[in-house]
Each structure stands twice: as C-alpha cells, then as structure tokens.
BAKOLDO-333182 format. One record per residue (C-alpha): residue number from 1; residue in one letter; x, y, z. Coordinates in Angstrom, 2 decimals, m for minus. Layout:
N
+-----+-----+---------+---------+---------+
|   n | res |       X |       Y |       Z |
+-----+-----+---------+---------+---------+
| NUM |   A |       X |       Y |       Z |
...
+-----+-----+---------+---------+---------+
END
This chain:
404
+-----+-----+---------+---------+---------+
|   n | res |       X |       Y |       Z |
+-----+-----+---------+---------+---------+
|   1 |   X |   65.69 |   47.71 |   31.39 |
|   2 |   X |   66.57 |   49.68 |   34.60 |
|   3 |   X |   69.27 |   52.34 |   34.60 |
|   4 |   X |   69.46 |   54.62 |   37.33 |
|   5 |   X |   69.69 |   58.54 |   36.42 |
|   6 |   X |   72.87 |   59.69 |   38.52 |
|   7 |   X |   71.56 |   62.96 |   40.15 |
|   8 |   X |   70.76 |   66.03 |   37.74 |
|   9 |   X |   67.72 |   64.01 |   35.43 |
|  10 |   X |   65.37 |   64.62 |   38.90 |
|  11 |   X |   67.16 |   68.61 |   39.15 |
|  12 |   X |   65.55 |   69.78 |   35.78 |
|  13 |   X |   63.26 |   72.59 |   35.83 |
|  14 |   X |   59.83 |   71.57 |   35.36 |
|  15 |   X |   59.99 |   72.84 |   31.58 |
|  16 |   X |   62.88 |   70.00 |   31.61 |
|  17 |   X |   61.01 |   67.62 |   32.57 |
|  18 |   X |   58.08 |   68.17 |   30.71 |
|  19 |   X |   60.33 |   68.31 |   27.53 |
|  20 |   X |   61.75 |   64.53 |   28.50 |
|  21 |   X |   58.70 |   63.24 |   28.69 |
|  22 |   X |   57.63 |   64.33 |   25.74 |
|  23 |   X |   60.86 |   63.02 |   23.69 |
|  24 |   X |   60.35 |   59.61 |   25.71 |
|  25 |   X |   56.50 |   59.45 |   24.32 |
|  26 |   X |   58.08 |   59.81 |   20.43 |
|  27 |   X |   60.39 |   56.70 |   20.91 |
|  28 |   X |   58.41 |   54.38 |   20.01 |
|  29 |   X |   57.20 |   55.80 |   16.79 |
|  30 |   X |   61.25 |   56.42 |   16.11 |
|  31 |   X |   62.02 |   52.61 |   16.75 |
|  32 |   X |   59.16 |   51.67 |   14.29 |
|  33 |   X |   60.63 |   53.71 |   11.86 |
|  34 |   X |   63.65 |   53.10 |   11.58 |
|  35 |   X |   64.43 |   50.10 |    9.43 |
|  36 |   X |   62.55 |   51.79 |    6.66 |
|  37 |   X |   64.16 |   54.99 |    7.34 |
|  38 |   X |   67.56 |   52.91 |    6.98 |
|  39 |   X |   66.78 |   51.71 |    3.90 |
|  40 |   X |   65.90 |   55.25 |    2.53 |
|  41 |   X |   68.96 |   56.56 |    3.60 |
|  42 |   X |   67.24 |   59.42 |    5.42 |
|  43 |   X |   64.79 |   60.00 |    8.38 |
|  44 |   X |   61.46 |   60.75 |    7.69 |
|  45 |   X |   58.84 |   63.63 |    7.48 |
|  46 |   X |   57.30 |   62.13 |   10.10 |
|  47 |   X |   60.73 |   61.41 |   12.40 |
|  48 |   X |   61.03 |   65.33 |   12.02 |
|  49 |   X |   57.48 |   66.29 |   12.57 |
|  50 |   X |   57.89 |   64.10 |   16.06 |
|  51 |   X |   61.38 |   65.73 |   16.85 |
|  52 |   X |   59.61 |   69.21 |   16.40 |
|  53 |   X |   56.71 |   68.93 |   18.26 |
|  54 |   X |   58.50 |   67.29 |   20.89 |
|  55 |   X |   60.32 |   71.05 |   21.15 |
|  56 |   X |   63.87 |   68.71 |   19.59 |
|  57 |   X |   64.69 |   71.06 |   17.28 |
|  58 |   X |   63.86 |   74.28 |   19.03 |
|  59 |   X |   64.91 |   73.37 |   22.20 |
|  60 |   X |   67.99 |   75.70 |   22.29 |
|  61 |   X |   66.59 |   78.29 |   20.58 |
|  62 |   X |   66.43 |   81.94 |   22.28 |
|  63 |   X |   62.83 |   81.82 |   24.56 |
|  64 |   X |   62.22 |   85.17 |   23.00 |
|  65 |   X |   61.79 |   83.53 |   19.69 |
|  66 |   X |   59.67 |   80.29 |   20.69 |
|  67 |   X |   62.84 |   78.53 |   21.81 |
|  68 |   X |   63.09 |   76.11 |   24.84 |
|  69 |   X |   66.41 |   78.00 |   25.91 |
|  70 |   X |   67.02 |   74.56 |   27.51 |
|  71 |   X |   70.48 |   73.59 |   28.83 |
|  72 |   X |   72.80 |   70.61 |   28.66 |
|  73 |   X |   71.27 |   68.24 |   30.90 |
|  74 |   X |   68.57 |   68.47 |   28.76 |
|  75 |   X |   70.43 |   68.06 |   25.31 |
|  76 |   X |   72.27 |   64.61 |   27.15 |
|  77 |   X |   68.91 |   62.76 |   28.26 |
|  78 |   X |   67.24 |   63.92 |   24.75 |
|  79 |   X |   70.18 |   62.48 |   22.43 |
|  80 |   X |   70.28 |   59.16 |   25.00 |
|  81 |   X |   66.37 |   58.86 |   24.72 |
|  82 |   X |   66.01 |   59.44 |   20.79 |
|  83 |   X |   69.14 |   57.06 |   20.37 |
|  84 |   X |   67.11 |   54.26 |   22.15 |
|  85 |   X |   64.66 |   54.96 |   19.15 |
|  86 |   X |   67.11 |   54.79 |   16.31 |
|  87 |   X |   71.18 |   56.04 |   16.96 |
|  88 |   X |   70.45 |   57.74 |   13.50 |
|  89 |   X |   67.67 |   60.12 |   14.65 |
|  90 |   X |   69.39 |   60.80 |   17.97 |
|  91 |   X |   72.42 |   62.09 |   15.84 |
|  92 |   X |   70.54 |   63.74 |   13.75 |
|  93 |   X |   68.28 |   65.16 |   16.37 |
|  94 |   X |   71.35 |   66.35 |   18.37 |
|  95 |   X |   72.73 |   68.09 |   15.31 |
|  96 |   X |   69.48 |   69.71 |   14.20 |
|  97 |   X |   69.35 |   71.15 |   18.34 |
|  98 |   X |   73.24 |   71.69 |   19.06 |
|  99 |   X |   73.75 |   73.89 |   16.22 |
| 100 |   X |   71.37 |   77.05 |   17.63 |
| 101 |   X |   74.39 |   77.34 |   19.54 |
| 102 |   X |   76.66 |   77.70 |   16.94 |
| 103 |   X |   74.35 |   80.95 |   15.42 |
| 104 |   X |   74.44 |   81.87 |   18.81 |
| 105 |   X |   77.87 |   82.76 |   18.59 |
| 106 |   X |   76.52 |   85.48 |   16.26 |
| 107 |   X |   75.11 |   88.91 |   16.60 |
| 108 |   X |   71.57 |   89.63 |   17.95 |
| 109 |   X |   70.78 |   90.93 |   14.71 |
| 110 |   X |   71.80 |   87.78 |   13.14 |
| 111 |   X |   70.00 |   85.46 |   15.55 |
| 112 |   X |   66.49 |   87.50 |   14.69 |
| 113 |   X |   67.36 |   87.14 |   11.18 |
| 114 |   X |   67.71 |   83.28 |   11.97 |
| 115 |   X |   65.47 |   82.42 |   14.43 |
| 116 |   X |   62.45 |   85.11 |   13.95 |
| 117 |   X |   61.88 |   82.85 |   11.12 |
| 118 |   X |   58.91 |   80.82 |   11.57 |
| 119 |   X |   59.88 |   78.28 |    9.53 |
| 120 |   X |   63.52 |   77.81 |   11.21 |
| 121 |   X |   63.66 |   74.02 |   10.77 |
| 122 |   X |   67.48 |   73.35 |   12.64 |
| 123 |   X |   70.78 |   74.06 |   11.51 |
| 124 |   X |   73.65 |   71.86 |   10.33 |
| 125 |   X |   77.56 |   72.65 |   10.91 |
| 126 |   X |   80.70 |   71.13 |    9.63 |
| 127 |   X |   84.13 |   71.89 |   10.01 |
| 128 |   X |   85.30 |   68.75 |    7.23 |
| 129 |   X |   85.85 |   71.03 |    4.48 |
| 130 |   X |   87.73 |   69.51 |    1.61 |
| 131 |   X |   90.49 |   70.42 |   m0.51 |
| 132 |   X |   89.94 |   73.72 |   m2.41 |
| 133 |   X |   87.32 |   75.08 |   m0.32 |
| 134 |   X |   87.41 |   79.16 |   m0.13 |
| 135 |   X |   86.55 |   82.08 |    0.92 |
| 136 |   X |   86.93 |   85.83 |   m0.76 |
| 137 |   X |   86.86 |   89.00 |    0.85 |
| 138 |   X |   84.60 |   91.36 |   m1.38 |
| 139 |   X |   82.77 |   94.67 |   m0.26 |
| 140 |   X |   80.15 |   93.90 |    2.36 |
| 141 |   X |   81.16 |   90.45 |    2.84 |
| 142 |   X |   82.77 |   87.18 |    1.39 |
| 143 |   X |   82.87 |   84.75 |   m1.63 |
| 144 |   X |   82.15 |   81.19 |   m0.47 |
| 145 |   X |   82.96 |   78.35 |   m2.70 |
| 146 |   X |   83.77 |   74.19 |   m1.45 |
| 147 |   X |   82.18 |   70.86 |   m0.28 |
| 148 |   X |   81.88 |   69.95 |    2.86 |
| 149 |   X |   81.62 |   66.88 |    4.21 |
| 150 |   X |   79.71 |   64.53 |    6.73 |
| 151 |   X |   76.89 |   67.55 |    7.00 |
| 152 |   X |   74.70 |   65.77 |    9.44 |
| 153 |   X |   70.98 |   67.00 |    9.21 |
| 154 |   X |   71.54 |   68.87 |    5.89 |
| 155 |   X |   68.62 |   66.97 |    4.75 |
| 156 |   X |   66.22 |   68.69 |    7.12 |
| 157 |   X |   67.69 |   71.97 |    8.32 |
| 158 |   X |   67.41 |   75.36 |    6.68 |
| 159 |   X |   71.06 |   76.94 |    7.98 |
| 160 |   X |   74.32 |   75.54 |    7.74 |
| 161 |   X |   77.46 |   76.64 |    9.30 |
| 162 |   X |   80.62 |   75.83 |    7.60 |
| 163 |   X |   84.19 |   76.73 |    8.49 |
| 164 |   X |   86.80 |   77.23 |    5.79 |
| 165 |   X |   90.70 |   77.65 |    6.10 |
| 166 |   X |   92.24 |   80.94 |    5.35 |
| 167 |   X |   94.68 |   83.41 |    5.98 |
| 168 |   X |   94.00 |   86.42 |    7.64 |
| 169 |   X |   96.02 |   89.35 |    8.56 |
| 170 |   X |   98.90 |   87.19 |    7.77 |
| 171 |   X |   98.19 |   83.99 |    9.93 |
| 172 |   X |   96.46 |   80.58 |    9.23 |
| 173 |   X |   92.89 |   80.68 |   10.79 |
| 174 |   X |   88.97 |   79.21 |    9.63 |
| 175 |   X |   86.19 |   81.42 |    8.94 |
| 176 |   X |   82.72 |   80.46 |   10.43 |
| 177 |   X |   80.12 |   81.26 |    7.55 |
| 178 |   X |   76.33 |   81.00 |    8.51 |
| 179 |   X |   74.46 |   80.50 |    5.08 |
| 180 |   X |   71.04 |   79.72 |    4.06 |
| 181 |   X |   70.65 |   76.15 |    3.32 |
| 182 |   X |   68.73 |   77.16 |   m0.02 |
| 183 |   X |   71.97 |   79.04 |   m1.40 |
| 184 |   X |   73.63 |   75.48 |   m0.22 |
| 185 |   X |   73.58 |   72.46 |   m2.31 |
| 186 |   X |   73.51 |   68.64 |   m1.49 |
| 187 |   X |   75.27 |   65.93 |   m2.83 |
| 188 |   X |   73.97 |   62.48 |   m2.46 |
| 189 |   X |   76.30 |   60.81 |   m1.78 |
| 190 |   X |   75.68 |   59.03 |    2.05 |
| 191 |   X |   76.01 |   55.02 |    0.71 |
| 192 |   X |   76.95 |   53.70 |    4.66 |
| 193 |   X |   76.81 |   50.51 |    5.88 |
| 194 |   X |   75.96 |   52.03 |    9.49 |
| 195 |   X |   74.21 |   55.33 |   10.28 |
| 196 |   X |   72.21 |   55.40 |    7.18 |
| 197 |   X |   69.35 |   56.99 |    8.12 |
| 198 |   X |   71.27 |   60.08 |    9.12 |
| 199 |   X |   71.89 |   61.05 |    5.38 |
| 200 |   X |   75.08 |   62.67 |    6.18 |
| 201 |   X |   75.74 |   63.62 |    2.82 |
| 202 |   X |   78.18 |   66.66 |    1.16 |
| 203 |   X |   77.51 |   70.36 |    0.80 |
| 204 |   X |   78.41 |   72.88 |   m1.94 |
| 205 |   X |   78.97 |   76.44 |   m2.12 |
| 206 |   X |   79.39 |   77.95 |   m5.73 |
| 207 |   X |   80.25 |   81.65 |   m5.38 |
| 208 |   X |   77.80 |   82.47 |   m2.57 |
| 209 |   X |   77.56 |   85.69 |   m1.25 |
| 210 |   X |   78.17 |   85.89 |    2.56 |
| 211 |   X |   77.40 |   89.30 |    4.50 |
| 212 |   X |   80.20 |   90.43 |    7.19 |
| 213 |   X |   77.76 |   89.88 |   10.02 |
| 214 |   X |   77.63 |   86.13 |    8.85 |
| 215 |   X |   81.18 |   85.12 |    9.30 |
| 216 |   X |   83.48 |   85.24 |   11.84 |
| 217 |   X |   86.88 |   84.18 |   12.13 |
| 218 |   X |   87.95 |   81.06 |   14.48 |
| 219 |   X |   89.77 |   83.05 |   17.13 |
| 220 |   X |   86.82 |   85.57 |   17.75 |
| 221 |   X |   84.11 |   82.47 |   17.14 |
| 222 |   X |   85.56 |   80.15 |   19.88 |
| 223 |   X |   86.49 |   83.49 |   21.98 |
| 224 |   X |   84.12 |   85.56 |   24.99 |
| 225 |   X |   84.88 |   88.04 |   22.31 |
| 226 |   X |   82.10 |   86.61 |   19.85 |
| 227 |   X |   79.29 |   89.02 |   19.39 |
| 228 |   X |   76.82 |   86.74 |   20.66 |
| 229 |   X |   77.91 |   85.85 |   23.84 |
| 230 |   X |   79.48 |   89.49 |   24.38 |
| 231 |   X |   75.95 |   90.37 |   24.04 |
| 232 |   X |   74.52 |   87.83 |   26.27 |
| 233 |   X |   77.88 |   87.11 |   28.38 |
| 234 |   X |   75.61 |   85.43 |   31.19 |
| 235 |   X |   73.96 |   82.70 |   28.75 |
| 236 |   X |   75.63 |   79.77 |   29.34 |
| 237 |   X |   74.60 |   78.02 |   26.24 |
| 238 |   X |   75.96 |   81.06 |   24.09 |
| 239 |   X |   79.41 |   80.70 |   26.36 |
| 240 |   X |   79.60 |   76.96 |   25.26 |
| 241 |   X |   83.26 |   76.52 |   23.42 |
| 242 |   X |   82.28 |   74.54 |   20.24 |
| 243 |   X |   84.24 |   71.77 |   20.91 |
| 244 |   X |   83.40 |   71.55 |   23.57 |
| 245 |   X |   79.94 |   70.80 |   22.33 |
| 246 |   X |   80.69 |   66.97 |   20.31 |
| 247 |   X |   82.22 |   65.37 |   23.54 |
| 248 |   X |   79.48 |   66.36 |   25.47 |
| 249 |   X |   76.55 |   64.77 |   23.10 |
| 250 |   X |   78.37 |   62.62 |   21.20 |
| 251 |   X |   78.90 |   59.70 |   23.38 |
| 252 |   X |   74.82 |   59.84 |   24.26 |
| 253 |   X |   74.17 |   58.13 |   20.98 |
| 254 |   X |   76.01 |   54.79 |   21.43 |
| 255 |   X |   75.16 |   54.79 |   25.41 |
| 256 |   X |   71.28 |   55.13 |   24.06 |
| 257 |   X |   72.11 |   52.33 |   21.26 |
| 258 |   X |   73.78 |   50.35 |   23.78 |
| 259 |   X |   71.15 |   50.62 |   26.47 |
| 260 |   X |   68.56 |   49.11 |   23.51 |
| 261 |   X |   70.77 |   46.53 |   22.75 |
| 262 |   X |   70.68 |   45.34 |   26.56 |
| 263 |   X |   67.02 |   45.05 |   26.56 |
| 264 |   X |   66.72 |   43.52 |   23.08 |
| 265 |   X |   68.92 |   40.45 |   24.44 |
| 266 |   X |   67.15 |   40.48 |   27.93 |
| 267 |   X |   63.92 |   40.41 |   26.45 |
| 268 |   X |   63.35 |   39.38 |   23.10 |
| 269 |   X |   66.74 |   36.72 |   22.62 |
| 270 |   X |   67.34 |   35.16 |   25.90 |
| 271 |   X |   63.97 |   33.88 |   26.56 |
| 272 |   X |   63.57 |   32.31 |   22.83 |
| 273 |   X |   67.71 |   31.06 |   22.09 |
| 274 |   X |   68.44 |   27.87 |   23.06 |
| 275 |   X |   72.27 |   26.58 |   22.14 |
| 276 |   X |   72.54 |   23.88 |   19.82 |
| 277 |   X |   73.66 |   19.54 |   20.68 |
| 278 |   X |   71.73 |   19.81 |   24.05 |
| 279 |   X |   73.09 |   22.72 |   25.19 |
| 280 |   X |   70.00 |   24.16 |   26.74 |
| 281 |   X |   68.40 |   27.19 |   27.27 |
| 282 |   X |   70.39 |   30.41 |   26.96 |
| 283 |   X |   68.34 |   32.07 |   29.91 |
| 284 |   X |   69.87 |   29.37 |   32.05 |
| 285 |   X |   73.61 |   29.48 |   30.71 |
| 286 |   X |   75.87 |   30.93 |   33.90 |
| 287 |   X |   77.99 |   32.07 |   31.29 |
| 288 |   X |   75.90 |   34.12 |   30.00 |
| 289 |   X |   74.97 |   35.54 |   33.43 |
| 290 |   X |   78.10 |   36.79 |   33.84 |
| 291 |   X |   78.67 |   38.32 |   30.15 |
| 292 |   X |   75.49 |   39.99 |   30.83 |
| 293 |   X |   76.36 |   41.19 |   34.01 |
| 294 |   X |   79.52 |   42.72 |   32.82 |
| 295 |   X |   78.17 |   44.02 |   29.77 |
| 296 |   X |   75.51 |   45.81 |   32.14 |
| 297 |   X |   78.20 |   47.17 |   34.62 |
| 298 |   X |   80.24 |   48.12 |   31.54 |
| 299 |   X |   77.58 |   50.56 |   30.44 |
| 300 |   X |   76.86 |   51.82 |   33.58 |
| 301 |   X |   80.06 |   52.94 |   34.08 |
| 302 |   X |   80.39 |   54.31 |   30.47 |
| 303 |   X |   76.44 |   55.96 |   30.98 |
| 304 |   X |   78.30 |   57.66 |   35.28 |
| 305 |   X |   81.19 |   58.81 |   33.28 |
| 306 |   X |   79.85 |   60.96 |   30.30 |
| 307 |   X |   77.32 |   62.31 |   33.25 |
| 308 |   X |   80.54 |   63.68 |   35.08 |
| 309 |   X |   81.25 |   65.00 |   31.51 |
| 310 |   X |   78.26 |   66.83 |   30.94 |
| 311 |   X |   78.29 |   68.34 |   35.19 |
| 312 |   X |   81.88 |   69.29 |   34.63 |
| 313 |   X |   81.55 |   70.69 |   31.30 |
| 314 |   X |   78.58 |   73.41 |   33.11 |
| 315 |   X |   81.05 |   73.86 |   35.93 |
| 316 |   X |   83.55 |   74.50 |   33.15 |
| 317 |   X |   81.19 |   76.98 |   31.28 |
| 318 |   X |   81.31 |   79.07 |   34.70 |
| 319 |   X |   84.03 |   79.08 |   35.99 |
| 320 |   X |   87.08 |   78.28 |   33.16 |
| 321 |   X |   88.43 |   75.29 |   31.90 |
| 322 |   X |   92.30 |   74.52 |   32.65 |
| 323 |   X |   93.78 |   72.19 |   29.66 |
| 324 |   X |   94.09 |   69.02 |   32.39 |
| 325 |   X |   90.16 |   69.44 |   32.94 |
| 326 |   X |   89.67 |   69.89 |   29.43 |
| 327 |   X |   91.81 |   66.44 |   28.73 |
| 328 |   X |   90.20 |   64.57 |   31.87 |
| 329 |   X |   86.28 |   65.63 |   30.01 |
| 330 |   X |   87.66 |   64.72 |   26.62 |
| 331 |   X |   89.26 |   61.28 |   27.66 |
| 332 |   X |   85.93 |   59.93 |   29.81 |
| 333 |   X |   83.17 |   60.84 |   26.84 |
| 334 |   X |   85.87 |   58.57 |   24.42 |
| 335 |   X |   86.19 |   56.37 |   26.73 |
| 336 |   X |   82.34 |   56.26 |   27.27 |
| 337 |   X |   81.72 |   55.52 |   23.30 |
| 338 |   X |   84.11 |   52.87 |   23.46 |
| 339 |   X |   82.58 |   50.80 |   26.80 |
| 340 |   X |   79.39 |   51.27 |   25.38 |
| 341 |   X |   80.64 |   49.99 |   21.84 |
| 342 |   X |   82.23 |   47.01 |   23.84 |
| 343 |   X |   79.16 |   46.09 |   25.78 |
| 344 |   X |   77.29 |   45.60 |   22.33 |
| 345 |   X |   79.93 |   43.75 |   19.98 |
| 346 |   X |   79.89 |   41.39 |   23.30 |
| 347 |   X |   76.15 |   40.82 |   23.51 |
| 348 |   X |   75.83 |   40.76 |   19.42 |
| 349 |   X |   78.66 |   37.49 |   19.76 |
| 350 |   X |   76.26 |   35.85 |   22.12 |
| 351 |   X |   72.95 |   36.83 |   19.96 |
| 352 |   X |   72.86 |   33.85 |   17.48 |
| 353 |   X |   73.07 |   34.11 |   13.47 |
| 354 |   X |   69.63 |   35.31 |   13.46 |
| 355 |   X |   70.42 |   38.99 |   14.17 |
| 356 |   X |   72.01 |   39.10 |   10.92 |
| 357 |   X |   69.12 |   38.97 |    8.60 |
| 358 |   X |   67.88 |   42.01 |    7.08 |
| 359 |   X |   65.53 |   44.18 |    8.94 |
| 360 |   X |   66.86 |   42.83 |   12.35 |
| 361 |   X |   67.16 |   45.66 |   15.17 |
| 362 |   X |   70.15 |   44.51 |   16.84 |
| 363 |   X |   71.95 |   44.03 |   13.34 |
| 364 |   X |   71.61 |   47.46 |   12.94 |
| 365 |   X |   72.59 |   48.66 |   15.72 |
| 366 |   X |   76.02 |   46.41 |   15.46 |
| 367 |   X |   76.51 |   48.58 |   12.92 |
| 368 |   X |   75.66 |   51.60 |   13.90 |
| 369 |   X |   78.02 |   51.39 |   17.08 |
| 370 |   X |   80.83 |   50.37 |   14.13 |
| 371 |   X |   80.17 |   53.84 |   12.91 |
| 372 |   X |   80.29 |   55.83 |   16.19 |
| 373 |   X |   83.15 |   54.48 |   17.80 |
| 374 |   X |   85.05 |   55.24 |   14.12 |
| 375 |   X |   84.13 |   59.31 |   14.88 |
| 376 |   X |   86.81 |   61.07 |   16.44 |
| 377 |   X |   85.04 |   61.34 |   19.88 |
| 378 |   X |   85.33 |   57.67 |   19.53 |
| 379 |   X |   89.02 |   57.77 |   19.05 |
| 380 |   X |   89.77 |   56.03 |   22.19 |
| 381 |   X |   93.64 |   55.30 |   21.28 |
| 382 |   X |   94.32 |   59.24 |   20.29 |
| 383 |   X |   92.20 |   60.26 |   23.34 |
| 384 |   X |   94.01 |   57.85 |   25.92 |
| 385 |   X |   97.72 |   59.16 |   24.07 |
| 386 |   X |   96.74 |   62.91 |   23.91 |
| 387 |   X |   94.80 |   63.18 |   27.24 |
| 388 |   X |   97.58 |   61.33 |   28.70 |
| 389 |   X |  100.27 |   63.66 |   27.74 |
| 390 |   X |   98.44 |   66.17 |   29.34 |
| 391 |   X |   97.58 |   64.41 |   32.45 |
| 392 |   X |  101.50 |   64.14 |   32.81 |
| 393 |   X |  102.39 |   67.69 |   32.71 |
| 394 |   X |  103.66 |   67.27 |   29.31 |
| 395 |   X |  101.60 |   69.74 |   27.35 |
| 396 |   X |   99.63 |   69.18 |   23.37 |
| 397 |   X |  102.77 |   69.06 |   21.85 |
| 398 |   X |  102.31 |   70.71 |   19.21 |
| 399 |   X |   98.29 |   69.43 |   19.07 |
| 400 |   X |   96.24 |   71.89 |   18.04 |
| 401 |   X |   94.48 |   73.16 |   20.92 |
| 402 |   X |   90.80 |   73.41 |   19.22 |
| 403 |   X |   90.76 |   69.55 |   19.75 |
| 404 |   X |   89.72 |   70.11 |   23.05 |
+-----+-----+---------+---------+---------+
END
C-alpha cells in the first residue's frame, strides 16, 4: 500500500539505507512467523537470528565495537518496518536496539565491559519495579533485590537495566543498575491476550551484587553529567534523555500494525467480502470508499506527526528542549498511537466475522493495537490534559517532570 516517506527516509547515510533495506528483506519471514510465535508466547530463534543479521540489535551499538552507531531516523523506519511483520517483534526489536543507549549513559569502561562482548545479544530496561524492590549500599557497590515488571526482550537479551526507588543523601531518587541478565531471573508469567509474542514477562534480583560503576542515580543518569555522555558529550545518541526515548519509538509499532492492517483489507478482504441479502460487493460499497479513505488519511496524519516527533526530538538533542516543546513532542506521538489505533478498530468493524477465527492476521493485530494504545505513550486522555496544561502556561503541576 503506498505511503509516502515525509523527507529524512531519502537523507540517510548510505549505511542507513543499506540497513533499511535489509530490515525490509526480513519482513516477510517475521509475518510468517508470527502466529506461531503468538501462540508460544515468545519470538523465535529464528525472529532473532533475522533481527541480528539485519544489524537490529547492534544497530546502536558504539562503531568501535561492531555497532551500527545509527541514529533515530533509523531506529523510527526499523520499528515501523518490523511492526508491519509482527507489532510483537517490532517492540521487541526496538527494545533489544533502544537500550544500548541506556548503557550508554555509562562509563567507557563499562560500555567495553558490555559491548566488547561478542556475544552481546541486546539489552532490556524497566523502570516498573514493584513493591519491595531494593537496593543496599555495601563496599564497592550495591545489594539488588525486586521484580520488575513488563521486561520487554528479557527473553533474548543478555543485560538488563532496572531502576529502583531509594533515598539518597536524604532525598527520594531511582538508581539505574546495569546487571547481567544471567545474575537476573525470569518469571513466566506473560499470559496476554495481545502482544504475546513479546514475552514481556517479570524479572528478579535476589541479593545481587552490583559494582559502583554499574549504577547511577536518576539525577546524574538523565543529566549531561552522566559519565557516558560527559565522555562522549558530542554523541547524540548518548545525549538522548531516556524518556525521551519511548515517545519517539513507541508510536512506530501501531503506525507499522496499522499500515498492515490497510493493506490486509485493500487486498486480501475487499476483493473476496460481499455483504449479505443482496447487498453486493464490498469493493463497490461508496461507504466503504469513504471509511477507507478516512481511515487512510487518518494514518497519514498519525504516520506526518510522529515524523515531526522524531525531527524535533534531534533538534531537541542539539540544541535544548523547553518544557512546551517537550509537551508539544509528547502530545503528537500519543496522539499518533491513538489515530493509528482508530484507523484499525474502524477497518476491523467493516472486516466481516471471519477475522475472528484463530490464526487470522488482522485478529491479531485488533488486538495487538488494544495493547498499545493501553501503554502510557498511548495515554491519549493524560497526554491531551497534561500537555495541555503546559501549552497554557500553566506548568506540571506538581507532575513529575521525568514524564516528559
């Protein structure tokens, strides 16, 4: 189905373009595997194997360790590609990528310890830690204990970066604690309806020792001050605020899923559905012109917006971010997830019962999209309220300022 690239897809280097083509070549393979990858709640060793060779998971790794060093642009059009595959793998894929960043954050020596490996596989990072999670200050470094939850990619990676409330110095703050994933372990525990395949499942820490290099406290992590990009200040990937990072990528997932679901109606439903007592063929239903239509122009819209997102969060990277721009980047890429969302639920109603049976592409990615739009780049409503109070002049009130 045609969608035009808005500007930077043709501006990529020519190592950026070579690395889209080769993620567009593995989409096919991802598409064919993604029922049964649904059903085994996880993505395959093949899925992986695809996303590595295709430089996926390496792609924002250092250049002096392999890496593709390869910017956002890059990370957008490879999370929108993979998605058109399977939404699962494209989240998964994202995580497995976005998260060199995160080590980034840390100390050259830390980032040779990581990334000189040669079997660096990806790196998963959650902030959901739940109730009781800790950290101890002992010589040389820290006590870790906790779960964490919705650990995207746990089930491939082989780092994890977890943040964990504490007090420090006398005020409330989260530690940042880069651990192996073999002193990590997994619960089981991902039973979805939507998303399945991304295996999302809990972490554990029980008394794992954590060096002093390896953690870092949430003020100096999110900060110019971290010792990874005060050692590579010009690095625009190691300036990246975290969150900044989700409403960049997130909303490429559903505008990927969406984009499938388009073509799976244009090609594969319309020219087969008839409507039932004489109604005729769907291909020939004006209605359904129109629905189309708007459907189409919703996405577009939704696919123009989160590219301003992704140009103004680089122009951010180099030259600041004031809270209004940071509320106008945050309100488009929710807004984005939910146009995108609405595109699909209104093509699904127009699909026939037949979508519904087990095994059936567009079924899934119904429910996918349920799944993205419930994340909390998806959270239109707190978005538009938030985003709005700071459009006004009115300020977070009392927000934390991390959401941005």
């Amino acid at each position: 189905m045609y969608m035009s690239k808005i500007g930077p897809a043709q501006g990529l280097s020519k190592e950026g373009r070579d690395f889209i083509e080769r993620v567009r070549e593995i989409v096919p393979g991802l598409r064919a595997r993604a029922n049964a990858e649904e059903k085994a709640r996880n993505l395959s060793k093949e899925t992986i194997k695809d996303l590595r060779d295709a430089g996926v998971i390496h792609m924002h790794v250092p250049k002096q360790y392999g890496g593709g060093d390869l910017g956002f642009w890059e990370h957008y059009e490879m999370s929108y590609l993979v998605s058109q595959g399977s939404a699962s793998a494209g989240w998964v894929a994202s995580f497995l990528a976005q998260c060199a960043i995160w080590i980034r954050k840390y100390s050259p020596e830390v980032q040779a310890e990581v990334f000189g490996d040669p079997d660096y596989n990806g790196c998963c990072g959650t902030n959901q830690a739940r109730e009781g999670s800790n950290v101890t200050k002992v010589d040389g470094g820290w006590i870790l204990n906790g779960r964490w939850g919705f650990s995207s990619g746990c089930m491939h990676s082989t780092w994890a970066v977890v943040s964990v409330p504490h007090e420090l110095d006398g005020r409330k703050t989260r530690m940042f604690c880069l651990v192996p994933m073999r002193d990590m372990q997994i619960d089981d525990m991902w039973y979805t309806t939507g998303l399945c395949a991304t295996a999302s499942n809990d972490i554990l820490a029980k008394d794992v020792f954590v060096p002093d290099e390896r953690v870092q406290d949430m003020e100096t992590y999110i900060s110019p001050e971290a010792p990874g990009v005060k050692a590579d200040p010009d690095n625009e990937l190691s300036r990246c605020p975290i969150f900044r990072i989700a409403a960049l990528g997130h909303p490429a997932y559903p505008l990927g899923a969406a984009h499938r679901a388009l073509e799976i109606f244009k090609e594969d439903i319309l020219p087969r559905r008839a409507r039932y007592w004489g109604g005729g063929p769907l291909q020939q239903s004006q209605t359904i012109h129109r629905i189309f239509g708007a459907c189409y122009a919703k996405l577009r819209a939704a696919e123009m917006m989160q590219r301003e997102v992704v140009e103004g969060t680089i122009a951010g990277i180099r030259n600041g971010f004031t809270l209004e721009s940071r509320a106008d980047l945050t309100l488009l890429s929710a807004e984005a997830v939910d146009w995108a969302a609405e595109a699909v639920a209104e093509i699904v109603r127009q699909a026939g019962g037949s979508i519904h049976f087990a095994g059936e592409e567009l079924d899934r990615i119904n429910r996918d999209m349920l799944m993205l739009g419930n994340h909390s780049t998806g959270d239109v409503n707190y978005a538009e309220e938030t985003c709005g109070r700071v459009l006004l002049g009115l300020g977070l009130e009392g927000r934390i300022p991390a959401f941005f």
